[in-house]
Backbone as a printed PyTorch tensor [residue, N CA C, xyz], in Angstrom:
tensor([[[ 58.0100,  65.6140, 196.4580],
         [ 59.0280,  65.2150, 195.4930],
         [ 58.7420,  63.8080, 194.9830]],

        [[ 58.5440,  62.9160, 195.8980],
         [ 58.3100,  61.5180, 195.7600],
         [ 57.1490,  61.2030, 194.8390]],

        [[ 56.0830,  62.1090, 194.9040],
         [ 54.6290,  61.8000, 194.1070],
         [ 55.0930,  62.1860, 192.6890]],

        [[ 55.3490,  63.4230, 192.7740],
         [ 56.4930,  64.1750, 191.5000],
         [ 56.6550,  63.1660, 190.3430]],

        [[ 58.1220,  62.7480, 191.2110],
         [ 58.3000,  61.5290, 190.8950],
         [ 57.9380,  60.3410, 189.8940]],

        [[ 57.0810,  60.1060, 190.7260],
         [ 56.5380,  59.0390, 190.6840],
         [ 55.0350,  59.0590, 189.4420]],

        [[ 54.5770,  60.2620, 189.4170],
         [ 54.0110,  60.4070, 188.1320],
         [ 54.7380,  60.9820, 186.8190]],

        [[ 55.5940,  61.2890, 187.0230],
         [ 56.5580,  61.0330, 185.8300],
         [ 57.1270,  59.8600, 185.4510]],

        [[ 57.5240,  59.1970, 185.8870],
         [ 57.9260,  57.6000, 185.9490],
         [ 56.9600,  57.0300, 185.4520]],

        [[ 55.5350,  57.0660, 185.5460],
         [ 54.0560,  56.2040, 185.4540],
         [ 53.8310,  56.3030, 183.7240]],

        [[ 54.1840,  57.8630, 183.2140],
         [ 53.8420,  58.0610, 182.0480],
         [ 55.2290,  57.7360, 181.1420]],

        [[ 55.5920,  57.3310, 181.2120],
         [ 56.8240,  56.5440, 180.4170],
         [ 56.5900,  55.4720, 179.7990]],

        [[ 56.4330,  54.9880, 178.6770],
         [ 56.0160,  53.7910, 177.7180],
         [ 57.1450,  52.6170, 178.4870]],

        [[ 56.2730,  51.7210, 178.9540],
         [ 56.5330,  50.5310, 179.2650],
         [ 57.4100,  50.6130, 180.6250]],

        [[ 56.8670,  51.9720, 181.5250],
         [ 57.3600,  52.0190, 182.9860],
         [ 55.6380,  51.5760, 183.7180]],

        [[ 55.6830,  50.2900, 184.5390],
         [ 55.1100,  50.0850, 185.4520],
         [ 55.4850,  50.4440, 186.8120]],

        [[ 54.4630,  51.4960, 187.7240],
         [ 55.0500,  52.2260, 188.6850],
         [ 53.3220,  51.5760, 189.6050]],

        [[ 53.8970,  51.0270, 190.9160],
         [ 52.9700,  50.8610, 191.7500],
         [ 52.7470,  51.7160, 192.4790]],

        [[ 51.8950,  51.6820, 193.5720],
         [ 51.5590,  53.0330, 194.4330],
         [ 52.7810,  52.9010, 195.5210]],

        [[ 53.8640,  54.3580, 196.0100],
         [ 54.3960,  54.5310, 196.8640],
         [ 54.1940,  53.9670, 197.6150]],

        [[ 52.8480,  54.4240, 198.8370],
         [ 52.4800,  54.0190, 199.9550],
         [ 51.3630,  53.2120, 200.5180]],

        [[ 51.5070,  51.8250, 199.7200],
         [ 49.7680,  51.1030, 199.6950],
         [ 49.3900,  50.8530, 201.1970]],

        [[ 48.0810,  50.8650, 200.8580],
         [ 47.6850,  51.0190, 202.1670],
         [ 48.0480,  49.4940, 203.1150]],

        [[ 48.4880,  48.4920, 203.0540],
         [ 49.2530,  47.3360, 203.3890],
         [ 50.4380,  47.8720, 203.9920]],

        [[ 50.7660,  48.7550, 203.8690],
         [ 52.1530,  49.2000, 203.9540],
         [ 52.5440,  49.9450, 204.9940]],

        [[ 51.1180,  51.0500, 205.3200],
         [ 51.5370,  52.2050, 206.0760],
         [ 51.5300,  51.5220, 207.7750]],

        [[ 52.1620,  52.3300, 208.4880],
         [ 52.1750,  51.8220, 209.4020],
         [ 52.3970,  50.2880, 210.1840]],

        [[ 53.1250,  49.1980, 209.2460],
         [ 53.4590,  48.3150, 209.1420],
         [ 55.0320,  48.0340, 209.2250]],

        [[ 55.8380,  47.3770, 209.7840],
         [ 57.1140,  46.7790, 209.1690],
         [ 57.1440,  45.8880, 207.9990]],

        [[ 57.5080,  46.1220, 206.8960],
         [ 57.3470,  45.2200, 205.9570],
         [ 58.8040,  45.1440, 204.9920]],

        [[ 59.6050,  44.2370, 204.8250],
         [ 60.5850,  43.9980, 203.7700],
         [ 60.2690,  44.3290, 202.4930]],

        [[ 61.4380,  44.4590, 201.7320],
         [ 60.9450,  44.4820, 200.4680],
         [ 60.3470,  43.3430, 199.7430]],

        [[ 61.1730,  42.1700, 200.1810],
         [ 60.3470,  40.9730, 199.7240],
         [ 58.9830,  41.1180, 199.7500]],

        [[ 58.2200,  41.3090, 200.7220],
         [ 56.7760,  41.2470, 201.5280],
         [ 56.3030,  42.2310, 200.3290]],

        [[ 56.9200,  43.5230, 200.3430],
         [ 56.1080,  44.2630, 199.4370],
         [ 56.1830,  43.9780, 198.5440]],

        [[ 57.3770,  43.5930, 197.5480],
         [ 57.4960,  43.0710, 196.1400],
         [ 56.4440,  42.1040, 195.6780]],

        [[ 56.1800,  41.0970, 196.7630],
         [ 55.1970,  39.8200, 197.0900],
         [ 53.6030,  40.6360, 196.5110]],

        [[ 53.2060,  41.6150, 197.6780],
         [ 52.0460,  41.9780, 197.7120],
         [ 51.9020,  42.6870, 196.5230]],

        [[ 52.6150,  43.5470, 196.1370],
         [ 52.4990,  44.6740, 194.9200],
         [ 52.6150,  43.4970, 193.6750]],

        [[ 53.3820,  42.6740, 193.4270],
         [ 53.4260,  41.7650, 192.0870],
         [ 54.7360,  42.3330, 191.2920]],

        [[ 55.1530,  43.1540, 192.1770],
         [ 56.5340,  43.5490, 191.0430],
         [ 58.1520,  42.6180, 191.6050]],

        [[ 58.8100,  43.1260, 190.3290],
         [ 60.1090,  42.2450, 190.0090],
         [ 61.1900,  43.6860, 190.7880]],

        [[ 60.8000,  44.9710, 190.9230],
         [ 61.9630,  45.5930, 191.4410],
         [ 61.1300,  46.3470, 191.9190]],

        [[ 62.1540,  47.1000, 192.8350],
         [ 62.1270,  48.2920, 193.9680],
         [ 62.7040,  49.4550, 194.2310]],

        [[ 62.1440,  50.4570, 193.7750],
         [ 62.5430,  51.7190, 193.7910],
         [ 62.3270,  52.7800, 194.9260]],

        [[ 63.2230,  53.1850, 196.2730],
         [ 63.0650,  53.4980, 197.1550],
         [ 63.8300,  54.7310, 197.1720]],

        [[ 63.8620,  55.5550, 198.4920],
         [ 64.7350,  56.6780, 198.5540],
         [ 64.2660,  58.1170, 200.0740]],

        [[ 64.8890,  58.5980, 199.8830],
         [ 64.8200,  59.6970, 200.7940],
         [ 65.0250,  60.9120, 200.1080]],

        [[ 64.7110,  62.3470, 200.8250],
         [ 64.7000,  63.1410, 200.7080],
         [ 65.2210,  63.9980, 202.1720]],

        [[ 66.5980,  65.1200, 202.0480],
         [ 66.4030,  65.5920, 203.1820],
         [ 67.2660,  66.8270, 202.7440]],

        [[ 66.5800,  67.8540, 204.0700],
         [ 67.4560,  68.8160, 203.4590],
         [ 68.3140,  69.8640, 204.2610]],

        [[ 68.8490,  70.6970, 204.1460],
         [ 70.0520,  71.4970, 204.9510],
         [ 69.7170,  72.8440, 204.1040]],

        [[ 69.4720,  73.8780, 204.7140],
         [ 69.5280,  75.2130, 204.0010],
         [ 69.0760,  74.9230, 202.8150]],

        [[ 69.5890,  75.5420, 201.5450],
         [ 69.2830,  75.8080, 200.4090],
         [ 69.5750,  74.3730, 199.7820]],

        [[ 70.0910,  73.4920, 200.0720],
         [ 70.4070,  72.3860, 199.6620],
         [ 69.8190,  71.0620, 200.0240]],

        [[ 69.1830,  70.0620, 198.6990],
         [ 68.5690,  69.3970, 199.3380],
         [ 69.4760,  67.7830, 198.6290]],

        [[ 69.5210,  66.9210, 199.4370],
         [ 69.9970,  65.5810, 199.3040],
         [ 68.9500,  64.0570, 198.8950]],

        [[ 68.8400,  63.8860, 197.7980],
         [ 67.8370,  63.1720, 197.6750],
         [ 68.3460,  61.6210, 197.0390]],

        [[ 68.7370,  60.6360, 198.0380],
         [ 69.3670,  59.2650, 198.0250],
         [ 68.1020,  58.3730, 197.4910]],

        [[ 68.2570,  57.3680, 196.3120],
         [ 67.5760,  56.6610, 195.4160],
         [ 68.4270,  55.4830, 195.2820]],

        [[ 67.3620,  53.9110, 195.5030],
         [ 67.7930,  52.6240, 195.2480],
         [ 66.7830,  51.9260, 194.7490]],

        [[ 67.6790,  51.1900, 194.1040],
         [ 66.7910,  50.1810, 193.0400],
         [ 67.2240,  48.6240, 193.4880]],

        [[ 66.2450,  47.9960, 193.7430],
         [ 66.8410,  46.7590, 194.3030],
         [ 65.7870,  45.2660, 193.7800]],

        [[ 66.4430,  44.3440, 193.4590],
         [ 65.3480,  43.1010, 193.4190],
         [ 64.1580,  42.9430, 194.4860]],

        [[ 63.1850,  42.4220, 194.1870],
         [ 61.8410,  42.8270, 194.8670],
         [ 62.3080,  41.2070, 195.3390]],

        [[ 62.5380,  40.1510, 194.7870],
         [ 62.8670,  38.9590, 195.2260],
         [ 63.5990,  38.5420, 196.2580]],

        [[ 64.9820,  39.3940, 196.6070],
         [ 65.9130,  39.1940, 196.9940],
         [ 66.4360,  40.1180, 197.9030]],

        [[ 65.7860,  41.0890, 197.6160],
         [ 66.4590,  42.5780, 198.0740],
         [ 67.9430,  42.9320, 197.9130]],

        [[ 68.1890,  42.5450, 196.8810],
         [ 69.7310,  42.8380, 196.5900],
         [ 69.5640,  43.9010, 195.9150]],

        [[ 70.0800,  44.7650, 196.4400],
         [ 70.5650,  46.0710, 195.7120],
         [ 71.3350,  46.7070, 194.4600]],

        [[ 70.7980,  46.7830, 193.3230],
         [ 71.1390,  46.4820, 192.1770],
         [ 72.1240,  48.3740, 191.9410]],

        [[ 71.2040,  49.2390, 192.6640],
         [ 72.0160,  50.1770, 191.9910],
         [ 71.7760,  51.3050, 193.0790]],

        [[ 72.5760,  52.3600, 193.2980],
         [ 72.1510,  53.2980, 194.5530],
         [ 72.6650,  54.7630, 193.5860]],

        [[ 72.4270,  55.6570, 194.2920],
         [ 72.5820,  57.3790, 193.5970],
         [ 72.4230,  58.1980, 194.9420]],

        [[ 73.5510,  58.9840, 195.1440],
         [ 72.7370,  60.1230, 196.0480],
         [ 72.6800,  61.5240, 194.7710]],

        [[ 72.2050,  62.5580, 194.9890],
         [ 71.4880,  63.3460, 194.3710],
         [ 71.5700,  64.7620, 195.7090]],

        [[ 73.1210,  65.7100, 195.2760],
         [ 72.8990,  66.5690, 195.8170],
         [ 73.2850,  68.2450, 195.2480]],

        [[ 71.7030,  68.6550, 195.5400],
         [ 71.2470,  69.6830, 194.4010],
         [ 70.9880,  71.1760, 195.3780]],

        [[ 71.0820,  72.2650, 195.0830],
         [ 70.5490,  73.7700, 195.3040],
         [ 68.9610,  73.3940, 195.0710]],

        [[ 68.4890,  73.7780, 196.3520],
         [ 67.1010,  73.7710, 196.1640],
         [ 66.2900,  74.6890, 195.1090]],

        [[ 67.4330,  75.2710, 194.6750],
         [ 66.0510,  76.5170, 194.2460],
         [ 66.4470,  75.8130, 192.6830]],

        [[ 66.9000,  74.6000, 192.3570],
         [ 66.5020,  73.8480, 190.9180],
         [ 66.1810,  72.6200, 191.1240]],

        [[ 65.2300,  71.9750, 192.2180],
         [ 64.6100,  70.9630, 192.5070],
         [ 63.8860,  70.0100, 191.3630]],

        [[ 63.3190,  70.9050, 190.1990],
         [ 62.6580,  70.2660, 189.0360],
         [ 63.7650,  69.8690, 188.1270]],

        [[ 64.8120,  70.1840, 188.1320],
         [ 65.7920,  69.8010, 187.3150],
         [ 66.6440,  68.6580, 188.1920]],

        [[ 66.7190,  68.6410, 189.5280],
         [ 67.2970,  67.5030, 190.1690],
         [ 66.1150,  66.4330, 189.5240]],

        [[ 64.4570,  66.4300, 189.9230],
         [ 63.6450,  65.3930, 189.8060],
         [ 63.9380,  64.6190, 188.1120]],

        [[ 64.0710,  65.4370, 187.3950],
         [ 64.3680,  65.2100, 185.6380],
         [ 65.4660,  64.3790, 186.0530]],

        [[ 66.3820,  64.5760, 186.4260],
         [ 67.8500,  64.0720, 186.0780],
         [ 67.5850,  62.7010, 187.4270]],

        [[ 67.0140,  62.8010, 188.4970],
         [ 66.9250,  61.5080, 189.1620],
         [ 65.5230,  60.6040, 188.1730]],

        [[ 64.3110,  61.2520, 188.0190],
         [ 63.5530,  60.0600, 187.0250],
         [ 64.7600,  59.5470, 185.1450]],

        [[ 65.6610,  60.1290, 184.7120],
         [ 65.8820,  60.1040, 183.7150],
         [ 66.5850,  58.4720, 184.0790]],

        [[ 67.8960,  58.8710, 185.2740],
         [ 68.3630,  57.9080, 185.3950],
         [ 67.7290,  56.8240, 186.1410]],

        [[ 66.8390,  56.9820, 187.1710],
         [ 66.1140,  55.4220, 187.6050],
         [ 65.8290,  55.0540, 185.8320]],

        [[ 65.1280,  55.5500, 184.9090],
         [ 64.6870,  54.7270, 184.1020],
         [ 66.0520,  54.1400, 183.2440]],

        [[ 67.0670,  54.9600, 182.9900],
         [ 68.1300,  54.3460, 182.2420],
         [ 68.3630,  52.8850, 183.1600]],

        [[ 68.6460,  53.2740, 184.3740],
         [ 68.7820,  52.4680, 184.9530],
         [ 68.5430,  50.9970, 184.9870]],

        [[ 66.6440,  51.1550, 185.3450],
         [ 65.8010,  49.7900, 185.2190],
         [ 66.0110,  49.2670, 183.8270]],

        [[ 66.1110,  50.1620, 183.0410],
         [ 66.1990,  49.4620, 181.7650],
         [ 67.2240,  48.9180, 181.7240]],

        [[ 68.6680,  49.1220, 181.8590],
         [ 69.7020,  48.6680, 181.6270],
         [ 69.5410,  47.4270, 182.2890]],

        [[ 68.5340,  46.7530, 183.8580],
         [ 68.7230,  46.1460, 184.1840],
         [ 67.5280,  44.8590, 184.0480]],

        [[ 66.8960,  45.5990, 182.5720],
         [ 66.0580,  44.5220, 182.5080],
         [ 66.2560,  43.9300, 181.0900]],

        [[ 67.3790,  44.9280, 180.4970],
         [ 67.5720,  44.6630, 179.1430],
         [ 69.3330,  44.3110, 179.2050]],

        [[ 69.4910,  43.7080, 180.1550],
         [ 70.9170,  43.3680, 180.5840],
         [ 72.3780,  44.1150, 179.9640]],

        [[ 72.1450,  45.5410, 179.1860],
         [ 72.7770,  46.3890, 179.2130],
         [ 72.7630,  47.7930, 179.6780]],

        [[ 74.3270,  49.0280, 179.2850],
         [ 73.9790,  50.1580, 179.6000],
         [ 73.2000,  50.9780, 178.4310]],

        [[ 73.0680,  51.7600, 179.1960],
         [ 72.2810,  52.8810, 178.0610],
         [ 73.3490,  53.7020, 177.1000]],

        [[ 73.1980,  53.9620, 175.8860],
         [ 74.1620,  54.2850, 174.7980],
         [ 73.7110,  55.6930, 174.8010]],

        [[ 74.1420,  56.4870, 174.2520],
         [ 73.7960,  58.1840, 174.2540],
         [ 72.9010,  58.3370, 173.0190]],

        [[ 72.3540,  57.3750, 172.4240],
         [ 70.9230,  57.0990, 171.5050],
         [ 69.7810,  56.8570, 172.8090]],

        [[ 69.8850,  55.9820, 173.4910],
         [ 68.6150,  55.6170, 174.6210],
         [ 68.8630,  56.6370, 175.5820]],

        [[ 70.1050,  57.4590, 175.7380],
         [ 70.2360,  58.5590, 176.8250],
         [ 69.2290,  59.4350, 176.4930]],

        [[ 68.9800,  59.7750, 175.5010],
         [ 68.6420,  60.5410, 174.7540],
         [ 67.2770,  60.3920, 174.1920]],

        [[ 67.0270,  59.3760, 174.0840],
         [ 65.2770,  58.9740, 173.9410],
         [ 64.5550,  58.8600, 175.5010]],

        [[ 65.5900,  58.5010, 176.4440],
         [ 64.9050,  58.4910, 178.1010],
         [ 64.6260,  59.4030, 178.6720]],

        [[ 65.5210,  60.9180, 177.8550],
         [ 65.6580,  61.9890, 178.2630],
         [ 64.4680,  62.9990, 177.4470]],

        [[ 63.9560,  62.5980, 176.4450],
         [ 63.1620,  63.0050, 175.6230],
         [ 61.6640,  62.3750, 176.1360]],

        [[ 61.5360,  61.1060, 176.8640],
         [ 60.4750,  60.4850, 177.4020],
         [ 60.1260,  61.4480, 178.8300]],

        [[ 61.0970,  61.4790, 179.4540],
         [ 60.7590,  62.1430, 180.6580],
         [ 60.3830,  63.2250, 180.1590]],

        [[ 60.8570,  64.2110, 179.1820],
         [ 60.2880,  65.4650, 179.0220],
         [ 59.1530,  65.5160, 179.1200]],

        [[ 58.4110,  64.5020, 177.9880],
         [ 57.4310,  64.3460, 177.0200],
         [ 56.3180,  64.0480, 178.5000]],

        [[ 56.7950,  63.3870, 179.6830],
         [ 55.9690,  62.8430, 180.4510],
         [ 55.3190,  64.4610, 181.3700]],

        [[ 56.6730,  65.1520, 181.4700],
         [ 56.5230,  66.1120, 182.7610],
         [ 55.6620,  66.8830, 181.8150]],

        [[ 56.0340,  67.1290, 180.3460],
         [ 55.1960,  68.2140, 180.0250],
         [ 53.2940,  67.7780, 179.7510]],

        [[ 52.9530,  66.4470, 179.6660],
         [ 51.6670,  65.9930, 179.8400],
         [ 51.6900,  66.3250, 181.2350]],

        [[ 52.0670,  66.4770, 182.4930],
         [ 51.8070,  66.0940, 183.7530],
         [ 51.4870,  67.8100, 184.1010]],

        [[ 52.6990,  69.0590, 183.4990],
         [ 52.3770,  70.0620, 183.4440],
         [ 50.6650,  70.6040, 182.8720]],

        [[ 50.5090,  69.8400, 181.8000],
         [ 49.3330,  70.6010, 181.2150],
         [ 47.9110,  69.9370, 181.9520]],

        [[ 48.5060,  68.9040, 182.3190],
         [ 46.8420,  68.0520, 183.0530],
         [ 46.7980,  69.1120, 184.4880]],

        [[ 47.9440,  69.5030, 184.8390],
         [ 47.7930,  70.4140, 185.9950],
         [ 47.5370,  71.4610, 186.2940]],

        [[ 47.6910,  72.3250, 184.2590],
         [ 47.4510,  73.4350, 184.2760],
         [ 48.7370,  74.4400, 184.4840]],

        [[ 49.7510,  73.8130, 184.6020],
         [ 50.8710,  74.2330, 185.0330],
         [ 51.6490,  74.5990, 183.4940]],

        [[ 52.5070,  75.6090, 183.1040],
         [ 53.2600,  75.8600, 182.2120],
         [ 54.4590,  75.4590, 181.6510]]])
């Protein structure tokens, strides 16, 4: 889910997405500061995935890479058997999100709507490089 993710996020005009799990990282205790430090970024996009029967719970935070203050949180709980439509609707909003918080407003149902048209535009390049339909 997380890689998913995370290459949808990458292909988004003017989304910088570092690697999940750098190798600095694995097997390490490290803050977000530390990683924010090492990676060079200004925020932090973290989360879990877990699941119960047919249902899966997938909790997402966005937080200053500086500070670790927690700018925004989401849990995300979906019927597994529409997992690609939970991932759409959790990448749509991290990006409304970051944006809102780098462009010090919310998103209007014009940028809802162009973020929502970006993610498409991303999954369906990510579909065809994969061969996928």
């Amino acid at each position: 889910m997380s890689e998913e993710l995370l290459t949808v996020l990458q292909k988004i005009p003017g989304m910088h997405v570092a690697a999940r799990t750098p190798r600095f990282v694995q097997g390490q205790k490290c803050d977000g500061q530390e990683i924010g430090q090492k990676l060079g970024v200004a925020y932090l996009v973290d989360g879990s995935v877990r699941k119960s029967g047919d249902a899966v719970r997938i909790a997402a935070r966005l937080a200053r890479a500086d500070s670790g203050q927690e700018l925004w949180s989401e849990n995300f709980t979906r019927n597994l058997k529409d997992v690609f439509a939970v991932q759409s609707e959790l990448a749509e909003t991290i990006v409304a999100q970051v944006r809102g918080q780098l462009t010090g407003g919310a998103a209007g149902s014009a940028d809802k709507e162009k973020i929502q048209a970006e993610v498409q535009a991303a999954e369906k390049r990510w579909n065809k490089k994969c061969g996928s339909a």
